[in-house]
N, CA, C and O atoms as a CHARMM CRD file, in Angstrom:
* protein
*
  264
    1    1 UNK  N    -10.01200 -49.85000  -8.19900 PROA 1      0.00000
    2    1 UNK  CA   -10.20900 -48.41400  -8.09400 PROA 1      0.00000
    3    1 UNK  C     -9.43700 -47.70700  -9.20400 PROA 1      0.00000
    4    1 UNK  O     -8.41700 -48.26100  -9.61200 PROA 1      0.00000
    5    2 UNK  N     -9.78600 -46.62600  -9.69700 PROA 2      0.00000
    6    2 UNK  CA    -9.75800 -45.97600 -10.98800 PROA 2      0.00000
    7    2 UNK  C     -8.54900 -44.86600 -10.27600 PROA 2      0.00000
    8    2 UNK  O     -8.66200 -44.48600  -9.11100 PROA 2      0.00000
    9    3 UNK  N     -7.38600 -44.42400 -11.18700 PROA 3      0.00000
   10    3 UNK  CA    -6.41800 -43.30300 -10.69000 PROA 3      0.00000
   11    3 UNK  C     -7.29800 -42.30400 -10.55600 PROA 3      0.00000
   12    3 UNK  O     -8.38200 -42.16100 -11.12200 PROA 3      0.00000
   13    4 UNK  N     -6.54600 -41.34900  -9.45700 PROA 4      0.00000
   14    4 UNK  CA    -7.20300 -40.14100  -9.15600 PROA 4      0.00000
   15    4 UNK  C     -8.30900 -40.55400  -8.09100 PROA 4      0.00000
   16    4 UNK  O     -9.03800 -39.64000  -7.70500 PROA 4      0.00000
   17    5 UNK  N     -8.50200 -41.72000  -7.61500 PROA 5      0.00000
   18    5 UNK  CA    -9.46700 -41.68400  -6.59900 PROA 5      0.00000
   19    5 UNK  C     -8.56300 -42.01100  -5.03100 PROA 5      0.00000
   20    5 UNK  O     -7.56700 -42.68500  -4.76600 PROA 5      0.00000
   21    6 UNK  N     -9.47900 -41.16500  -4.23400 PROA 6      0.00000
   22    6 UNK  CA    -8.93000 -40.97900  -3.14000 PROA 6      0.00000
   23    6 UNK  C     -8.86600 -42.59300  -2.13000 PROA 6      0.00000
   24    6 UNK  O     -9.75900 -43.40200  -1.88000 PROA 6      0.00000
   25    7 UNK  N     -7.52600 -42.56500  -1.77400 PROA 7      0.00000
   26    7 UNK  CA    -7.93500 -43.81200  -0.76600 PROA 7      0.00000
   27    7 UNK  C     -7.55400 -43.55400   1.01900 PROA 7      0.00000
   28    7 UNK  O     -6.55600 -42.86500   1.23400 PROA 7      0.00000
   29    8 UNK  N     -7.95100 -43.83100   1.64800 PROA 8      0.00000
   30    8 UNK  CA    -7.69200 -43.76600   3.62700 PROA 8      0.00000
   31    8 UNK  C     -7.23200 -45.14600   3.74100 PROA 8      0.00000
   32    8 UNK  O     -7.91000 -46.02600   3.21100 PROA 8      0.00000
   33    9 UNK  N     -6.23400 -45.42200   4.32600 PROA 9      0.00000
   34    9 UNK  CA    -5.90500 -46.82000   4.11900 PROA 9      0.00000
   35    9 UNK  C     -4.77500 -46.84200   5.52900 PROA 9      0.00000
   36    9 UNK  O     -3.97100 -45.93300   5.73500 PROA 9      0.00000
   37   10 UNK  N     -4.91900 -48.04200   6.39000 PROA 10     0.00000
   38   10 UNK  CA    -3.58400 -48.02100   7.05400 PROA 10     0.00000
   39   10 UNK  C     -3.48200 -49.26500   7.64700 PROA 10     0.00000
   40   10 UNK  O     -4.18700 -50.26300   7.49300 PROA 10     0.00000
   41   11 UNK  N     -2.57100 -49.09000   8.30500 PROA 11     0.00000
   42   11 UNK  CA    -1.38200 -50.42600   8.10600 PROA 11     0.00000
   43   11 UNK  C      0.06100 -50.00100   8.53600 PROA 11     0.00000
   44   11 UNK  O      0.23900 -48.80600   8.76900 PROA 11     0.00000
   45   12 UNK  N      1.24600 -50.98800   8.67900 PROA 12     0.00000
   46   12 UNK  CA     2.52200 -50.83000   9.11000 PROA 12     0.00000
   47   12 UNK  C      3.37800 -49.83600   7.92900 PROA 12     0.00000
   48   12 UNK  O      3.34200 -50.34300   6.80800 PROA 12     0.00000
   49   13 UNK  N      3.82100 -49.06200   7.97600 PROA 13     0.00000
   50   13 UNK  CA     5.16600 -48.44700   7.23400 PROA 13     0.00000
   51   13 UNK  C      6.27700 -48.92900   7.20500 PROA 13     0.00000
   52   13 UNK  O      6.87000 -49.10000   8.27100 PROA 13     0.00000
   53   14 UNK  N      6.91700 -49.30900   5.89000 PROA 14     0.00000
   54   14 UNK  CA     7.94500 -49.34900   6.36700 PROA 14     0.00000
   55   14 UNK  C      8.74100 -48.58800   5.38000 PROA 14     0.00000
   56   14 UNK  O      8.30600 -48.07400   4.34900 PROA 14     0.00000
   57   15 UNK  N     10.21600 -48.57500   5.90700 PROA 15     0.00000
   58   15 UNK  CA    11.08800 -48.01200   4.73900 PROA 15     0.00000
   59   15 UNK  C     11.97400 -48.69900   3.84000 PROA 15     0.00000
   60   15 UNK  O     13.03700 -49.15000   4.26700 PROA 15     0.00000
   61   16 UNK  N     11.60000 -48.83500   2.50100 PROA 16     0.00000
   62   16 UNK  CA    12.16500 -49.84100   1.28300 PROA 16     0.00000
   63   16 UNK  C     12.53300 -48.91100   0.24600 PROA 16     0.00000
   64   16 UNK  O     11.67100 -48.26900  -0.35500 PROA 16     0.00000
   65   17 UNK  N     13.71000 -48.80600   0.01200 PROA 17     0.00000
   66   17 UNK  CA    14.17500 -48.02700  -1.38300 PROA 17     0.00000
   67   17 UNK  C     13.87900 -46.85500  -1.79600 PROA 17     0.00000
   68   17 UNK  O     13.82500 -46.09700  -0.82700 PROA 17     0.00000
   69   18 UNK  N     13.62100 -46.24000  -2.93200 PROA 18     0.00000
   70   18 UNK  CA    13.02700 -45.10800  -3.25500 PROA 18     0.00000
   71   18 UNK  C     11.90300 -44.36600  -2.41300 PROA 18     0.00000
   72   18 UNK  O     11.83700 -43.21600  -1.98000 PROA 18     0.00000
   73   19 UNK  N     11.09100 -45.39600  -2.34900 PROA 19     0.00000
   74   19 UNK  CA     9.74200 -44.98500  -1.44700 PROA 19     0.00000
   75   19 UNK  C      9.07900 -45.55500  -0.78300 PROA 19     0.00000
   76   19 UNK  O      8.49900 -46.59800  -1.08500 PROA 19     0.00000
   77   20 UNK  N      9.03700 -45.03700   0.15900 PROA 20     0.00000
   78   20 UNK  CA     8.19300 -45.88200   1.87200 PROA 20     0.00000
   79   20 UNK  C      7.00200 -46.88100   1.15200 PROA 20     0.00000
   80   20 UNK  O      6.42100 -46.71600   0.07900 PROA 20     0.00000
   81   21 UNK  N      6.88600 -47.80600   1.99700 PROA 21     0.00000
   82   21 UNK  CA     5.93400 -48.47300   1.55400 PROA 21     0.00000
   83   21 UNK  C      4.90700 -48.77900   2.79100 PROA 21     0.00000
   84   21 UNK  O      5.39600 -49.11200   3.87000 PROA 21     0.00000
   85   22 UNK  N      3.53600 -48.67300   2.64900 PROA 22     0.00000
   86   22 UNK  CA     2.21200 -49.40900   3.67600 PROA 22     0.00000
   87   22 UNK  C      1.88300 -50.82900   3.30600 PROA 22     0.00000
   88   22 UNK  O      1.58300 -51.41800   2.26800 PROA 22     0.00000
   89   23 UNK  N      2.09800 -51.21300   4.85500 PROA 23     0.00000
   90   23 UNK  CA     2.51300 -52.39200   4.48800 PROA 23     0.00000
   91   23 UNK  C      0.60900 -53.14700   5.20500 PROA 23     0.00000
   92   23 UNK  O      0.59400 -53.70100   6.30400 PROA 23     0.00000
   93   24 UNK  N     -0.89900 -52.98800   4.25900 PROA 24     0.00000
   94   24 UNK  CA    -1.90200 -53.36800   5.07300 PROA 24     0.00000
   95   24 UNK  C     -2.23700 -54.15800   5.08000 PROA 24     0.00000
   96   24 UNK  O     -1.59600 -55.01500   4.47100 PROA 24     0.00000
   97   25 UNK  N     -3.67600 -54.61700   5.84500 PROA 25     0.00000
   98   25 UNK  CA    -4.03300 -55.30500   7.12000 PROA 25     0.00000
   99   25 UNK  C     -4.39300 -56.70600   6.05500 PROA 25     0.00000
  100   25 UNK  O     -4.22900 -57.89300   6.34000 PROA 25     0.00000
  101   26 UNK  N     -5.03100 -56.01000   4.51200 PROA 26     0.00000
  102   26 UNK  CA    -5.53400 -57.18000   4.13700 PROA 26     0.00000
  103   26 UNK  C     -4.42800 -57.92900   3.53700 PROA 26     0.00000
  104   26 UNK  O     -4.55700 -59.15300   3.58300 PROA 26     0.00000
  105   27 UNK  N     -3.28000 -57.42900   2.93600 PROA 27     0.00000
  106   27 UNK  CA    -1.78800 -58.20500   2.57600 PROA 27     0.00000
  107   27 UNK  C     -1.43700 -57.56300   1.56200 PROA 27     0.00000
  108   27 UNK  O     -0.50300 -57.96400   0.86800 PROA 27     0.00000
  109   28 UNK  N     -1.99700 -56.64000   1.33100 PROA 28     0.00000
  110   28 UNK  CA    -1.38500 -55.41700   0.05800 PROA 28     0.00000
  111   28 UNK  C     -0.63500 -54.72800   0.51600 PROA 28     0.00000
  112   28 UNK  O     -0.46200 -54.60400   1.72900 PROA 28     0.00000
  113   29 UNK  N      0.00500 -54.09900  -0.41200 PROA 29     0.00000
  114   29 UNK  CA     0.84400 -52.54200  -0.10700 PROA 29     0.00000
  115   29 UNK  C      0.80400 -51.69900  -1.41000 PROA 29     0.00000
  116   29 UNK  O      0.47100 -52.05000  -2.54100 PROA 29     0.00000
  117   30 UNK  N      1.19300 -50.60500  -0.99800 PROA 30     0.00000
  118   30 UNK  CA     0.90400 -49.32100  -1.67600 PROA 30     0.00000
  119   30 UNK  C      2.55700 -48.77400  -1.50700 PROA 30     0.00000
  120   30 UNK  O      3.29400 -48.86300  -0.52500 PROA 30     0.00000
  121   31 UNK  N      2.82600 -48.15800  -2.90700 PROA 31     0.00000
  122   31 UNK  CA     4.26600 -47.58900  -2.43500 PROA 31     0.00000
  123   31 UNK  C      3.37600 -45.86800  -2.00700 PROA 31     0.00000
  124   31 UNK  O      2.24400 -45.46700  -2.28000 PROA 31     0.00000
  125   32 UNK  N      4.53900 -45.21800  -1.24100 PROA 32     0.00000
  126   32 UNK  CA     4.26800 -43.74100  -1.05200 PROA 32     0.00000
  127   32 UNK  C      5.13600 -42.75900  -1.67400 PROA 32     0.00000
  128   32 UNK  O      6.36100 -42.65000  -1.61400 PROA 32     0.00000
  129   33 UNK  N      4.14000 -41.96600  -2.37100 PROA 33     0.00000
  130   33 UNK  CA     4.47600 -40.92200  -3.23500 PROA 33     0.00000
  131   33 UNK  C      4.28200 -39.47600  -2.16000 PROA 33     0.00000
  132   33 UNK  O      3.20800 -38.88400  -2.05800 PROA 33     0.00000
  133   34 UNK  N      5.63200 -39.05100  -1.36700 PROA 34     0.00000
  134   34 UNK  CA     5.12200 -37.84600  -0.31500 PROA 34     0.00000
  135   34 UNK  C      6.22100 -37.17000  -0.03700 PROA 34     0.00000
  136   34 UNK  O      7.33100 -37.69200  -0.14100 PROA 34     0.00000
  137   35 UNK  N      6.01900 -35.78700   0.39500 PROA 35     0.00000
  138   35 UNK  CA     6.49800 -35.27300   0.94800 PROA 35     0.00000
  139   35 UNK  C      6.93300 -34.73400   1.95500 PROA 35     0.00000
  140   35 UNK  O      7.81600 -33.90200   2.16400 PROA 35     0.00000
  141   36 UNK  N      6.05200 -35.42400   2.72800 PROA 36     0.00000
  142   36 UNK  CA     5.62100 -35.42100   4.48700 PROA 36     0.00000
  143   36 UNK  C      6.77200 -36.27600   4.97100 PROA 36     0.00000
  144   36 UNK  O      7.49500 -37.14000   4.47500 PROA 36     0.00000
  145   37 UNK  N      6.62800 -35.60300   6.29500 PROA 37     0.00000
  146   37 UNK  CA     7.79200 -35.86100   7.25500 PROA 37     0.00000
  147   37 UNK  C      6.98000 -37.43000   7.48700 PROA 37     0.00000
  148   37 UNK  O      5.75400 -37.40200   7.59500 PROA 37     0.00000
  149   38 UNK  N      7.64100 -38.65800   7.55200 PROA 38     0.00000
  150   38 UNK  CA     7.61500 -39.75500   8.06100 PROA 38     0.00000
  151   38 UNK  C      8.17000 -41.09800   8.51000 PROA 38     0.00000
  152   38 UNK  O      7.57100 -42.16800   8.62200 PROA 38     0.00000
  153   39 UNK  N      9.65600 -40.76200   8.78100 PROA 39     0.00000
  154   39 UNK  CA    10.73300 -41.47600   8.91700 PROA 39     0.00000
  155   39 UNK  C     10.54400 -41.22200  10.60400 PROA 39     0.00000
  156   39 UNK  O     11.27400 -41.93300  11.29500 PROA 39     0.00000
  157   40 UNK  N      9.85200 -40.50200  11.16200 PROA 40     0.00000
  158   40 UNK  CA     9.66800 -41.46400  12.72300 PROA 40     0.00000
  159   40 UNK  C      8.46400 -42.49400  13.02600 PROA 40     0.00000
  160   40 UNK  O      8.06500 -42.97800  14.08500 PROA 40     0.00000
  161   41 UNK  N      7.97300 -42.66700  11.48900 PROA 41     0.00000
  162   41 UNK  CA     6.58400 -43.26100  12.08900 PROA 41     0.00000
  163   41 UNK  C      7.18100 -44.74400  11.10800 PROA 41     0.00000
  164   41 UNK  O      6.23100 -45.48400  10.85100 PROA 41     0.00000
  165   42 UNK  N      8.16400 -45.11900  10.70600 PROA 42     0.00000
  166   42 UNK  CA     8.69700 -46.47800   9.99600 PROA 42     0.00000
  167   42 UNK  C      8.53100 -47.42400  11.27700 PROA 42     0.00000
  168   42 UNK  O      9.03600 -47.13600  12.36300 PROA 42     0.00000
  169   43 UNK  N      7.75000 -48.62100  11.04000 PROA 43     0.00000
  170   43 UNK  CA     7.91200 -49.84600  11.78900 PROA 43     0.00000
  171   43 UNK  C      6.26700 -49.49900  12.59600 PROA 43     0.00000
  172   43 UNK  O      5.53800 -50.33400  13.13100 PROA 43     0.00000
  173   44 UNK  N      6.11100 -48.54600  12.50700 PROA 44     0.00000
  174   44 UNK  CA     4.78100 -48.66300  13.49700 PROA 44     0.00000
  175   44 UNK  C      2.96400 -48.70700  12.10500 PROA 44     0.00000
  176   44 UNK  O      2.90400 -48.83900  10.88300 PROA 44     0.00000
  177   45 UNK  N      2.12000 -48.56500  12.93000 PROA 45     0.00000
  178   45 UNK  CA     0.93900 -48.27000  12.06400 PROA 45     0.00000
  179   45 UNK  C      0.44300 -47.39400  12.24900 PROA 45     0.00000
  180   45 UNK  O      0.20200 -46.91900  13.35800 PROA 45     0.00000
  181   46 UNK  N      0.15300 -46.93900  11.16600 PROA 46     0.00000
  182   46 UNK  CA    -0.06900 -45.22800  10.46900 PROA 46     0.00000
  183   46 UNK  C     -1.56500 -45.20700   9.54900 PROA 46     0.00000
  184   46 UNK  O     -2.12100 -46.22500   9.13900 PROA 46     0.00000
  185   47 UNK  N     -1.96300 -44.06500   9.38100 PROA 47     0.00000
  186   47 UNK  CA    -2.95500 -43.91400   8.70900 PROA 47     0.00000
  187   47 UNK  C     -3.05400 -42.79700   7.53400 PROA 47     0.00000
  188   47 UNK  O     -3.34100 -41.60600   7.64900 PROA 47     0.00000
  189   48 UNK  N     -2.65800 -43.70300   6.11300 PROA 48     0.00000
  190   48 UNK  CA    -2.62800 -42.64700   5.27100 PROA 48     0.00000
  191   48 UNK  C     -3.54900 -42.27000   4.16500 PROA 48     0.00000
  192   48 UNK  O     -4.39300 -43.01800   3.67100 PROA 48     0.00000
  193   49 UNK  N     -3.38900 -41.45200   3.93800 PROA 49     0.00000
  194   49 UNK  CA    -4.88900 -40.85800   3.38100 PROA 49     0.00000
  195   49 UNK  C     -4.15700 -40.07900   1.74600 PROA 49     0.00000
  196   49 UNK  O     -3.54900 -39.03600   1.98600 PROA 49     0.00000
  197   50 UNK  N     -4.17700 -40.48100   0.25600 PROA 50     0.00000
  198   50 UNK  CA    -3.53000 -40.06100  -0.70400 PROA 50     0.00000
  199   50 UNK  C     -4.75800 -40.17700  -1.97500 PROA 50     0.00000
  200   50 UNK  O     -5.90700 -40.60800  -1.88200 PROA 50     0.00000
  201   51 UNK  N     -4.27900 -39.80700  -2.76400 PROA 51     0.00000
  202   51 UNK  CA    -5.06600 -40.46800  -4.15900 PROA 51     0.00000
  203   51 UNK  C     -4.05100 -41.18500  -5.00300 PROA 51     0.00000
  204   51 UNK  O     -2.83800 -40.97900  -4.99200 PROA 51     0.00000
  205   52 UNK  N     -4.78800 -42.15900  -5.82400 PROA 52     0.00000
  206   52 UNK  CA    -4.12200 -43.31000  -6.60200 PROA 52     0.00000
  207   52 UNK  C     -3.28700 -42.48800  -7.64400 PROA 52     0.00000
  208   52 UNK  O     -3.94200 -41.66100  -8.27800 PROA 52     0.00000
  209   53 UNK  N     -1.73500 -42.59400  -7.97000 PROA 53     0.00000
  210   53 UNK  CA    -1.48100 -42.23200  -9.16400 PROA 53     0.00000
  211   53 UNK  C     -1.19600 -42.73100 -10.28100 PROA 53     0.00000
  212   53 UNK  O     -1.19900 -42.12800 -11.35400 PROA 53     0.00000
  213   54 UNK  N     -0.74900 -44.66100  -9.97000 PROA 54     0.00000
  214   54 UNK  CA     0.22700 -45.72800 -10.59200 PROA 54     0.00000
  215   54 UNK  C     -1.14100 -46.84800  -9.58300 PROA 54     0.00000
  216   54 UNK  O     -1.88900 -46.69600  -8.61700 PROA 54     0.00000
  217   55 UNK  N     -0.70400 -48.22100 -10.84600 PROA 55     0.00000
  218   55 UNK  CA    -1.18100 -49.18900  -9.97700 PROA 55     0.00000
  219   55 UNK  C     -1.09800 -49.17700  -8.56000 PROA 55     0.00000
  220   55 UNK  O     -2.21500 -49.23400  -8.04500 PROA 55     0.00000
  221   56 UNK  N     -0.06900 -49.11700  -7.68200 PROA 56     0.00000
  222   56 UNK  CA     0.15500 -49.17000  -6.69900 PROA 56     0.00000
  223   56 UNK  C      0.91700 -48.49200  -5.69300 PROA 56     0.00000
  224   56 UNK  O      1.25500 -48.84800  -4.56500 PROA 56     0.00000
  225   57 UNK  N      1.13900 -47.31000  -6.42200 PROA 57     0.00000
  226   57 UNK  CA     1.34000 -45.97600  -5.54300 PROA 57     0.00000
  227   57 UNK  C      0.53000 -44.72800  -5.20900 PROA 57     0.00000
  228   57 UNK  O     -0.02400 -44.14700  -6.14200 PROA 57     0.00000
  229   58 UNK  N      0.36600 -44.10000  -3.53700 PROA 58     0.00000
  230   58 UNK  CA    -0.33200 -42.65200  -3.75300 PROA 58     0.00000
  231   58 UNK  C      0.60500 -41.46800  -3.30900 PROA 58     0.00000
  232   58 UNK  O      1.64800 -41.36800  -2.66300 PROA 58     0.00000
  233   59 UNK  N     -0.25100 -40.62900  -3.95200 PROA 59     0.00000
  234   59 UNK  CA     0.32100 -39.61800  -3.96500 PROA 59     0.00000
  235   59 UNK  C     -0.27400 -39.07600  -2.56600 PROA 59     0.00000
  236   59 UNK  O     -1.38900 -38.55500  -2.58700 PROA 59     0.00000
  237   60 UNK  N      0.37700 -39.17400  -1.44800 PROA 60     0.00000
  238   60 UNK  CA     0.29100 -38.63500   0.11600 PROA 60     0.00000
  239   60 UNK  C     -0.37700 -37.40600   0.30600 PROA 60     0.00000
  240   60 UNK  O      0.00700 -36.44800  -0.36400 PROA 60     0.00000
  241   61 UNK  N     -1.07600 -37.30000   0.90300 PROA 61     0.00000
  242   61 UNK  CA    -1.84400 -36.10900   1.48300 PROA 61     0.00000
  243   61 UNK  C     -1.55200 -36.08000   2.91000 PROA 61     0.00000
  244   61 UNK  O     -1.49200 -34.87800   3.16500 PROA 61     0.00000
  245   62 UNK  N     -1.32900 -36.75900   4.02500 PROA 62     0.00000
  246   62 UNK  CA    -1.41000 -37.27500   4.68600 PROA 62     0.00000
  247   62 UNK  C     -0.88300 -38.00000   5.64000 PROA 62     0.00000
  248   62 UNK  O     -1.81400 -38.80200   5.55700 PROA 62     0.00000
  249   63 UNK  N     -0.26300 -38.42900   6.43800 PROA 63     0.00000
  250   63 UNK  CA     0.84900 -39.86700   7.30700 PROA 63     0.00000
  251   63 UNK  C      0.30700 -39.69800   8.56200 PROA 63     0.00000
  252   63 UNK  O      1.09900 -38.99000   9.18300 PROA 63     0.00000
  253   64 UNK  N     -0.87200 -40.05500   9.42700 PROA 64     0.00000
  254   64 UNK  CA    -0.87300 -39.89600  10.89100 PROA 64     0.00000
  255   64 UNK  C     -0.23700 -41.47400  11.75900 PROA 64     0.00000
  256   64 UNK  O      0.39000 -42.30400  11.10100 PROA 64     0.00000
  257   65 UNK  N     -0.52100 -41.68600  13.28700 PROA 65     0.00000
  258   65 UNK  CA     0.04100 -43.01500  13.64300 PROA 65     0.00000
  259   65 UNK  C     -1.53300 -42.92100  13.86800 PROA 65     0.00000
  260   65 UNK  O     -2.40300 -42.08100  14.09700 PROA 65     0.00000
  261   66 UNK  N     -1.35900 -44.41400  13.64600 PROA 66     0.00000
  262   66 UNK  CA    -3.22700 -45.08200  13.93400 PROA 66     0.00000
  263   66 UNK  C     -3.53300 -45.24300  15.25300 PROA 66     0.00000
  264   66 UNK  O     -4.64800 -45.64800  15.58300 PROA 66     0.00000
């Protein structure tokens, strides 16, 4: 997928360093680029919805629990 395209994606959260990471179903992860409240939803599965900005980070629109 090309930057700037939107992705819905979910999977476990967790919290690693600089920036939260989704941890999904198929064995990827995505770091999170956000500003959203989501340090009560670490350890559970969430559904986040961002566009691509970096190989493997988005830029958050988004954090619900799945």
């Amino acid at each position: 997928m090309p930057r700037g395209a939107l992705h819905e994606e979910e999977g476990i959260l967790l919290d690693q360093g600089i920036y939260p990471v989704l941890k999904i179903d198929e064995g990827g992860r995505w770091r999170l680029d956000t500003s959203c409240r989501y340090r009560h939803l670490v350890g559970q599965r969430v559904r986040v919805v961002g566009v691509r900005v970096d190989f493997d980070m988005l830029d958050v629109r988004r954090v619900d629990p799945a």
